[in-house]
C-alpha positions as CSV (number, residue, x, y, z in Angstrom):
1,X,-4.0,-9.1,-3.4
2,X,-6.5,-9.5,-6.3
3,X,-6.5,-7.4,-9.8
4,X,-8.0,-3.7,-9.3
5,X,-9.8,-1.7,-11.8
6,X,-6.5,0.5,-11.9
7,X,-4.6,-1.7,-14.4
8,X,-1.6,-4.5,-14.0
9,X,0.1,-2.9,-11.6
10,X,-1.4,-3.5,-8.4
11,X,-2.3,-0.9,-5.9
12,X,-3.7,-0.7,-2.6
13,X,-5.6,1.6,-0.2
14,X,-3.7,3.1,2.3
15,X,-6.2,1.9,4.9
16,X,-4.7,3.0,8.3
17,X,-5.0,6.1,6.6
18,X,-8.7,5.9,5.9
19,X,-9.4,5.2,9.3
20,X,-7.3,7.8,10.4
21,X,-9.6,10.3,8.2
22,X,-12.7,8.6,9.8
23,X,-11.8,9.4,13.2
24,X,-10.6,12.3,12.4
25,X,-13.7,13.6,11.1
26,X,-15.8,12.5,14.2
27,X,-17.2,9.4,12.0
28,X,-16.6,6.6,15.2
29,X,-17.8,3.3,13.3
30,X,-16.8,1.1,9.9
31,X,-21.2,1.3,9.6
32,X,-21.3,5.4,10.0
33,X,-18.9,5.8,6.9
34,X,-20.5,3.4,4.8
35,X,-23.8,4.8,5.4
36,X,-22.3,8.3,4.6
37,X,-20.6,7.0,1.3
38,X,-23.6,4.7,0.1
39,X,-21.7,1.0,0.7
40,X,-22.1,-1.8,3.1
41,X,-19.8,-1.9,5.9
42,X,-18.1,-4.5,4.6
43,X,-16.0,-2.7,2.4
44,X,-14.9,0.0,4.6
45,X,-14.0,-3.2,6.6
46,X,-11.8,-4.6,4.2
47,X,-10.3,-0.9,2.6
48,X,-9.2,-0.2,6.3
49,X,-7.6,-3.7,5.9
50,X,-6.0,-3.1,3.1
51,X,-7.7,-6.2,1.5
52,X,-9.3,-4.6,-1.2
53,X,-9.4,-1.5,-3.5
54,X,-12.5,0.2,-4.0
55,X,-13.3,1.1,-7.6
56,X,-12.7,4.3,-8.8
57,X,-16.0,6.0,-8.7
58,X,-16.2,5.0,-4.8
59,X,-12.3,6.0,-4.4
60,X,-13.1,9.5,-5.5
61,X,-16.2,9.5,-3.7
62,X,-14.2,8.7,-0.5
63,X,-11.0,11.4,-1.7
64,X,-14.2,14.3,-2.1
65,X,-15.8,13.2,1.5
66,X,-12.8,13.3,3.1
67,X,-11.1,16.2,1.2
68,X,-7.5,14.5,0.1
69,X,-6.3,13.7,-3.1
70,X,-7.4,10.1,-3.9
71,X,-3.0,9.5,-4.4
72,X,-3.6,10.4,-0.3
73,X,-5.8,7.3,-0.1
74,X,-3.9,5.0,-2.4
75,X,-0.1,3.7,-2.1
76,X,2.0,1.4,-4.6
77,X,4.9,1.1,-2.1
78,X,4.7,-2.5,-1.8
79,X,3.2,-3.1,-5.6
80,X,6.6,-1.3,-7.0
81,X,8.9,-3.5,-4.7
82,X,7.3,-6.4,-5.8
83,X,7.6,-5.8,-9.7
84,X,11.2,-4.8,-8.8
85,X,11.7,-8.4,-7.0
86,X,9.7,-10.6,-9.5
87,X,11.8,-8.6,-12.5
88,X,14.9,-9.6,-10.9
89,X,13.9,-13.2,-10.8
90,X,13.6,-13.5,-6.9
91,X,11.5,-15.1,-4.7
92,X,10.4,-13.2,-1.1
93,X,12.8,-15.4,0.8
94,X,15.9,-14.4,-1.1
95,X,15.4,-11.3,-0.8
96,X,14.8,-11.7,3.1
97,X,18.0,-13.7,2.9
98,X,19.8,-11.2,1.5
99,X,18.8,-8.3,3.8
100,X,19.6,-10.6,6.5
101,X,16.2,-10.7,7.6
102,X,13.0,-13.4,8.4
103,X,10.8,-14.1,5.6
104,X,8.0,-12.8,7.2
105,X,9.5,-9.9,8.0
106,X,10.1,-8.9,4.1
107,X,6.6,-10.1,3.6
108,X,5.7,-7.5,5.9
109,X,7.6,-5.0,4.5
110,X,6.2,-6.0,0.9
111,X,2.6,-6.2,1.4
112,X,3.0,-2.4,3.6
113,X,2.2,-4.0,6.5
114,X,5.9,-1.8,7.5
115,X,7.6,0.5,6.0
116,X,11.0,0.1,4.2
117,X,13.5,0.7,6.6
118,X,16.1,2.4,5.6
119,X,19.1,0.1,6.4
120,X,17.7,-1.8,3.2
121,X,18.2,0.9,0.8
122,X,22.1,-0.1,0.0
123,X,21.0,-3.4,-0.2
124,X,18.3,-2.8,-2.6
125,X,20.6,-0.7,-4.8
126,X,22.8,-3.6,-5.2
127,X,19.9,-5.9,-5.9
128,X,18.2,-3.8,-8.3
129,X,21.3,-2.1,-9.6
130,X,19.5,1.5,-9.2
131,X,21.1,4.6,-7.1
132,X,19.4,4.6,-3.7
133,X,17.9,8.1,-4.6
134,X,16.2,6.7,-7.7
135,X,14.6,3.5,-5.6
136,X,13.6,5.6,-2.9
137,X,11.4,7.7,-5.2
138,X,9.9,4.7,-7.0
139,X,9.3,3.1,-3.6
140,X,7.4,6.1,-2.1
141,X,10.7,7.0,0.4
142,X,12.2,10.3,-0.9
């Protein structure tokens, strides 16, 4: 994922969640909410694939539209397991090899493409040396 405008620590829009809101709120196409929010389609394209962040003016803008918090719209899940792994000097496929898992599976997992599951959360407190209460908070899974 490239930088944001919301620092070092890379975040990323929850964007199942944003197209949840726009069918939610009648809005059927990518085109009717980037007419209603001033952007090209384009971007709602890639914010409901989680490719890109929108800048902070146009995150609010979307938070106010839709009525959430613009935390609702944004997640750091996968940006605080991935400082956690890079800290610890580990490369994706050790860490899938020490959960016992496929590579891609963990990538999965790290870029929020799935959820942590929780079978991993003893396994991470080993790795990380953190209780399992404390890493479930920082990884958005109290």
């Amino acid at each position: 994922m490239r930088h944001n405008d919301l620092g070092e620590n890379r975040v990323q829009i929850r964007g199942g969640r944003l197209r949840d809101l726009r069918i939610r709120h009648g809005i059927r196409t990518q085109r009717q909410l980037a007419e209603a929010l001033g952007c090209a389609r384009s971007s709602v394209t890639t914010w409901e694939a989680s490719k890109s962040l929108p800048r902070p003016a146009m995150l609010s803008r979307i938070a106010i539209f839709f009525g959430v918090s613009p935390d609702d719209l944004i997640d750091t899940c996968g940006a605080a397991l991935r400082t956690l792994r890079t800290t610890h000097g580990l490369r994706q496929r050790d860490m899938a090899k020490i959960l016992g898992i496929s590579p891609s599976t963990y990538c999965d997992v790290e870029r929020q493409r799935q959820g942590i599951p929780d079978r991993w959360f003893p396994f991470l407190s080993m790795i990380f040396g953190q209780p399992e209460p404390t890493l479930r908070h920082l990884l958005g899974s109290a």
